[in-house]
N, C-alpha and C positions, 0 to 999 in steps of 0.2 A: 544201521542207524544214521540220522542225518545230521551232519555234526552243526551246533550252532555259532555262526558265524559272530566274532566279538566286534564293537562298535569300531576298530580300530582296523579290523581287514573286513568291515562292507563299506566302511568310508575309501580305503585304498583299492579297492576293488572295482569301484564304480565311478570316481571320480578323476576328470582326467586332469593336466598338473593346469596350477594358475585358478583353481575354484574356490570359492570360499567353502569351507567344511565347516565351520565354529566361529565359538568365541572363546578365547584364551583366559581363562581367571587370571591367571598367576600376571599376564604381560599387559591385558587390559586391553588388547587387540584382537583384531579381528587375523584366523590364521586361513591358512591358504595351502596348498599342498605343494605349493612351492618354498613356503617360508618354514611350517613345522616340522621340528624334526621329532623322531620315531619314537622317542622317548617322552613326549610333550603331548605324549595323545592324552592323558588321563589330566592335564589341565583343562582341556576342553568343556565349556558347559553342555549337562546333558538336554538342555530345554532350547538349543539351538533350531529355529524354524525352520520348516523348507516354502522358499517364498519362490511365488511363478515367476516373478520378475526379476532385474537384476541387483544383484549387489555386489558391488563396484570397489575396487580398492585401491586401482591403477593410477599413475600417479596422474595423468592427465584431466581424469574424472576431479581426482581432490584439489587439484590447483581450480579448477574451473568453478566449484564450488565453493570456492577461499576467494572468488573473486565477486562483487555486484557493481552495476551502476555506479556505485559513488566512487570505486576504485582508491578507497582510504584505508580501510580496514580488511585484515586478513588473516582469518579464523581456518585452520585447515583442519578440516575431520578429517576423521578413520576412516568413514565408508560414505559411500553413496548408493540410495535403493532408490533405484526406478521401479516401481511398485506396475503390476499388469495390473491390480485390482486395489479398489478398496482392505477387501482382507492382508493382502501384504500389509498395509498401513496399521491395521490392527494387530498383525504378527509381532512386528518391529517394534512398536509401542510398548506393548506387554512383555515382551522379552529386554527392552531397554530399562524399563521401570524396573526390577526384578533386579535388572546388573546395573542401577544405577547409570546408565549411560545416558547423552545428553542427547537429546534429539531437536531440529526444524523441518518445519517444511519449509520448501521454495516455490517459485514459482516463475518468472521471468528472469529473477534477480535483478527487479527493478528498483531495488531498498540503497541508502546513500552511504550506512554508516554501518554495513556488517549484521544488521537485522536479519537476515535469511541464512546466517553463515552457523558453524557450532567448531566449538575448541572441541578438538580430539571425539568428538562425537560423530551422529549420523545425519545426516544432509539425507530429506526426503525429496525426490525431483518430481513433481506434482503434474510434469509436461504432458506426460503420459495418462492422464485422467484429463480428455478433453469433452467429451460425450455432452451433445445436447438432447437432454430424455424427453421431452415433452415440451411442447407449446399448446396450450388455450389461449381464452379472447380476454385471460387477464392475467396469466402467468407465466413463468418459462421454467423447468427444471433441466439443471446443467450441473456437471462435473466441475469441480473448484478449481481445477489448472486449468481450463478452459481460458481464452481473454474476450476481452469486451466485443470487440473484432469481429471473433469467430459469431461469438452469441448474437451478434446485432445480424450479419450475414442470412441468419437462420428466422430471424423474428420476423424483419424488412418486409420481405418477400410476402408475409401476412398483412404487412400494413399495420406491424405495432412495433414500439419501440418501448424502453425504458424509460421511464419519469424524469430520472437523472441520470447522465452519462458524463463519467471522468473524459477530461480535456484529452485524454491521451489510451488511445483505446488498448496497446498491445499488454497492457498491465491486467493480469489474469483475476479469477472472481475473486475467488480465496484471501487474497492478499490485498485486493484492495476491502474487502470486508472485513479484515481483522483488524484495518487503520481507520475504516470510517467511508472517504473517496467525499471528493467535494469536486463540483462541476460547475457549467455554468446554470444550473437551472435549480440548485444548491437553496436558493432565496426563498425559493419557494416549495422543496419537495425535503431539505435536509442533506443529508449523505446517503450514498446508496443503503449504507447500513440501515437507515430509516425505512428502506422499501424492499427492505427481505422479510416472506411470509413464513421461513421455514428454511431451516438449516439440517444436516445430517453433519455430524463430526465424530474422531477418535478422540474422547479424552486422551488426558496423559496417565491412567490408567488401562486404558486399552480398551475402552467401552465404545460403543458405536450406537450410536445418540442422534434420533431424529428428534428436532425440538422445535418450536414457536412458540408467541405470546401464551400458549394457553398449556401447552405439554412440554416437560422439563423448561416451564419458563427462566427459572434462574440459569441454565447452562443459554441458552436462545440470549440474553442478555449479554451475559459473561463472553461468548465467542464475536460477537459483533461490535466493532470496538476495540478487543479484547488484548491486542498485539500478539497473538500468537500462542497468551500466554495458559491458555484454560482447555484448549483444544486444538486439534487441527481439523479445520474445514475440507469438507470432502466433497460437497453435495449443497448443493443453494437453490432452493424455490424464490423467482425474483418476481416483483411485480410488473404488468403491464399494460398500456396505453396505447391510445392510435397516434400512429406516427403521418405527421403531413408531407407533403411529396416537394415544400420549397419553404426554402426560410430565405427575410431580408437583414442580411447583417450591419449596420450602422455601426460606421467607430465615430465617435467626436472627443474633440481635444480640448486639454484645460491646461492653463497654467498657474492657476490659483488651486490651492488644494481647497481653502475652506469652498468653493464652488462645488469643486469634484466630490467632495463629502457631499453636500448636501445636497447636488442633484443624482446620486448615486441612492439616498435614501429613500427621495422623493421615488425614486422605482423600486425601491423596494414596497414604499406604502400603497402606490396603486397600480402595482402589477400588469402596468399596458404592455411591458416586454414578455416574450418565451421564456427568456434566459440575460443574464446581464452576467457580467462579469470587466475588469478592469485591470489597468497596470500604470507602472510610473517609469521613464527613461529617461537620460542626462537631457539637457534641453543644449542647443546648438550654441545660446546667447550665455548660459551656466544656468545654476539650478536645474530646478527639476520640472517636466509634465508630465501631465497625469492624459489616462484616455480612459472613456467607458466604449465596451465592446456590447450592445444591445443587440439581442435578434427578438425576430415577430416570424413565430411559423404561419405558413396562409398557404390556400388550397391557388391553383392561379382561376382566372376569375375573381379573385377576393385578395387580389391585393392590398397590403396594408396604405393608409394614407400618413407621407412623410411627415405634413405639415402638425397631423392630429398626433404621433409616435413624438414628434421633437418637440412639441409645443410645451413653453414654460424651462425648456432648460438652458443655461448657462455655460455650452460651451464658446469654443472662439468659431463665430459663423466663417465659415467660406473653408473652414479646415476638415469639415465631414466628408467619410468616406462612405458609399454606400452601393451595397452590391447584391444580387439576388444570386441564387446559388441552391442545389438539392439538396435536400434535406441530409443523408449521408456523405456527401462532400463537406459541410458545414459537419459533423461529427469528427469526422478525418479529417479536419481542418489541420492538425498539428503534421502530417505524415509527411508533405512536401519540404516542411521544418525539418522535422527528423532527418532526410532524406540529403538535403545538405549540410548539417553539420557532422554528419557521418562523411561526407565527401570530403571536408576540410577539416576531418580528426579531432574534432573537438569536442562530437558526440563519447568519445574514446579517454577523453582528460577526469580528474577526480571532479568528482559533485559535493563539496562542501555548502548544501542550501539552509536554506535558514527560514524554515515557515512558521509563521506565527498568528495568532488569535488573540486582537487587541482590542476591549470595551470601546463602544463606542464616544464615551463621554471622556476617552481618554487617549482615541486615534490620534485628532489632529496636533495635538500636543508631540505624543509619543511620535508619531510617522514623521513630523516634523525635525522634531532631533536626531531621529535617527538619519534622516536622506540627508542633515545639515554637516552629521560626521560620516558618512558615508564616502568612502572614495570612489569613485566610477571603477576605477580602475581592478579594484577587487572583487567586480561583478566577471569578470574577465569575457562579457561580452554576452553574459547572460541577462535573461530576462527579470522584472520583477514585477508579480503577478499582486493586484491590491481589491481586492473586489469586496462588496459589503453582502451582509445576507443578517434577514431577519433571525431572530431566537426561536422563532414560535415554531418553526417545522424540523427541529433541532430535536428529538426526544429517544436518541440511544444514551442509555443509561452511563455508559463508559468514555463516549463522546466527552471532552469538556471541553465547555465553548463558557468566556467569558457571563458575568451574569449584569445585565443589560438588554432594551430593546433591541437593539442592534448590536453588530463585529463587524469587524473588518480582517479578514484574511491578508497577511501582509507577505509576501514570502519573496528573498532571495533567493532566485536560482542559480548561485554562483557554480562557475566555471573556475579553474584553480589554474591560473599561469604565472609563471611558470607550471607544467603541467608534473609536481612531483610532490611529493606526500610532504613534505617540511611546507613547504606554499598552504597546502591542504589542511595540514594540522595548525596553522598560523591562524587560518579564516574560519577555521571551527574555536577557538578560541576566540574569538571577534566576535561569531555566532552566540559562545554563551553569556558575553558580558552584553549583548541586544536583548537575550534574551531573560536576564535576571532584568534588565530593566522592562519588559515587557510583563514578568511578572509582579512586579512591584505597583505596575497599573492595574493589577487585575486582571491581566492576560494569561492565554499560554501559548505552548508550543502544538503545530499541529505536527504530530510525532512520525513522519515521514522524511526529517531532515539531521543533518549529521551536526546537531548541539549536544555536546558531551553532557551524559545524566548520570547522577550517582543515585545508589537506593535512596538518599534522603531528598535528593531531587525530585524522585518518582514518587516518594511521600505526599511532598510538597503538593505536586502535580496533580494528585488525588483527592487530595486535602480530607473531608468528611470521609469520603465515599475510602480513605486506605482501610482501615477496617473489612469492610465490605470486600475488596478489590483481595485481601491477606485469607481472607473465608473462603469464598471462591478458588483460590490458588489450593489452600490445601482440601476442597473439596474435590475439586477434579483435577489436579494434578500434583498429588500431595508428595512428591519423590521429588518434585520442581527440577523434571527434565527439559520440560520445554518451553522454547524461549529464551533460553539461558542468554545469549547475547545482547538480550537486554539492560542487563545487569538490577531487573526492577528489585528482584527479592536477594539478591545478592548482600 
């Protein structure tokens, strides 16, 4: 007779040392056949997955994960699963939910303030889902660790591109869809999240949810926007357009803001540019200038005419810049940036940024106070990006964009120097006293920057819609594993 083997010698039977076997009740960890010892078998849960991928315990993996972008906050999980599939992602979930455990996903770790991180939880590594499934002549289906990059690569080549593309391509789909993603072309098409047809995600129940406007609309709403909080994105149907083979970029210069406001609007009302987008930096004499970045795509043969592009605006003549350039070099426009601040380590220092969403009847006031206490010197060399965009192409439900004809996106990209966490935790405190004053004009935060929020912040932040946003939470992630570094429902 063939004896039956007990769950305690076919795990030590089969498994060589250093693997994950479990998850420990009694210690709330993850055990390993290096760590448990022989008597700690029967703490073990018996609903522990076997996932194709890896899950990771090693300390280099969880430092790595304890770290993002903004290098201020540092959350170190239990585990890391690099998922081979979608189903991993559905294992993990459902077995997290069940033992209460906290789960995110990640994606570049491009987040400023510990959003992609989890206390004593599990860190999903999303790198591993890059697959692009399909192109038509009006859509793309792609894998949600995938980045803009890879995707645009694949689209090009057909002569289509995306509506609206983030300034900064290496930031993956997933992640810039659960914040929104504002670009230069934002004015007129919204946030990427406006130009998804169709999403696939894991609740935080463990469901695996294809959704749009018309099938599981409430989850389709809830994930886009959503911070992470309702779902994790796996699978993004994007829209798509014919993309032109040269754009002319025009920067011109103001030193008067109320100028820069109004000829900033004036493109927005009759849409002669592709894309516009804008910034402010010290001026050489003091105070501050302003610039608008304009492009006009055009096939060659059809080049734009300068005279009829500038005509009617208000900057200082003789200081325009103007350049022709392909169409995917003007997308990667940021990467030769990248490329030297990484050289001079300062791509490497904390990101305490500070982006905001300011009514327009309340910009030149507001923007003006704040560049008036502003010190240069706390930008520590970073940029600040100010660009205006209409309401009207605005319509993700989770989205909140001031309420007004128009906003103006205001953001400091601070750079933290000294480059050490006390400097960093100084200028995130700076960030929240801009930022109660932004909301007090009827602003907000665009939630990609490291302003300290308490649950009654994220109330605040919600305002009508908390209700709504508290329904959702405990519809599809009623255990409220994930996202927890948000601290929304906290």
């Amino acid at each position: 007779m063939k004896k039956k083997l007990s769950r305690r010698e076919t795990i030590k039977g089969v498994l060589t040392a250093g693997i994950i076997i479990g998850f420990n009740l009694q210690t709330r960890s993850w055990a390993t056949t290096d760590t448990l010892l022989d008597h700690q078998y029967h703490f073990l849960a018996n609903d522990f997955p076997d996932f194709e991928g890896e899950l990771l315990t090693d300390n280099d993996s969880l430092q790595k994960a304890a770290d993002d972008f903004g290098h201020i906050i540092h959350l170190i999980p239990r585990a890391v699963l690099k998922p081979a599939s979608v189903q991993d992602i559905v294992k993990m979930v459902r077995f997290a939910m069940v033992h209460q455990i906290n789960v995110t996903a990640r994606g570049q770790g491009f987040s400023t303030a510990g959003e992609a991180q989890v206390n004593a939880g599990v860190v999903i590594d999303m790198s591993s889902l890059t697959t692009v499934k399909e192109i038509t002549d009006t859509s793309v289906l792609v894998e949600a660790g995938t980045n803009w990059f890879n995707l645009l690569n694949h689209t090009l080549p057909h002569q289509l591109t995306l509506p609206i593309v983030t300034d900064f391509l290496e930031l993956t789909v997933g992640g810039t869809l659960s914040v929104g993603g504002l670009g230069a072309q934002s004015y007129q098409f919204g946030t990427m999240a406006d130009n998804v047809l169709q999403l696939t995600a894991v609740t935080g129940k463990g469901e695996l949810i294809t959704c749009s406007p018309t099938h599981y609309s409430s989850l389709f709403h809830a994930l886009r926007s959503g911070l992470g909080q309702f779902g994790i994105i796996v699978e993004a149907r994007m829209k798509l357009t014919s993309a032109p083979s040269q754009v002319r970029f025009y920067q011109l210069y103001y030193d008067d803001l109320s100028l820069f406001l109004s000829d900033n609007k004036q493109l927005l009302k009759d849409k002669r540019f592709s894309a516009v987008q804008g910034g402010a930096e010290p001026n050489n004499n003091g105070g501050w200038k302003f610039s608008l970045q304009a492009t006009k795509y055009f096939e060659p043969g059809s080049e734009p005419d300068n005279a009829q592009q500038l005509n009617g605006l208000n900057y200082n003549i003789g200081t325009e810049v103007i350049q022709d350039m392909p169409f995917f070099a003007y997308l990667n426009r940021l990467a030769p940036i990248v490329e030297q601040l990484k050289k001079i380590g300062v791509w490497y220092y904390p990101h305490p940024w500070c982006p905001l969403l300011i009514p327009d009847n309340q910009a030149e006031p507001v923007i003006s106070d704040i560049l008036s206490n502003l010190n240069p010197n706390d930008m520590g060399g970073g940029p600040i990006l100010f660009s205006g965009y209409s309401c009207e192409p605005f319509n993700t439900p989770l989205f909140k964009i001031p309420k007004d004809h128009y906003f103006f996106y205001f953001s400091l990209m601070r750079n933290a120097i000294p480059p050490t966490i006390e400097q960093a935790e100084a200028l995130m405190q700076i960030n929240k006293a801009i930022y109660e004053q932004v909301v007090a004009a009827g602003g907000f935060q665009y939630p990609v920057g490291a302003i300290p929020m308490t649950r009654q912040d994220w109330r605040r932040h919600y305002r009508r819609k908390w209700r709504m946003v508290k329904t959702l939470k405990y519809r599809f992630d009623p255990k409220k594993i994930l996202g927890s570094s948000r601290t929304i429902f906290d």
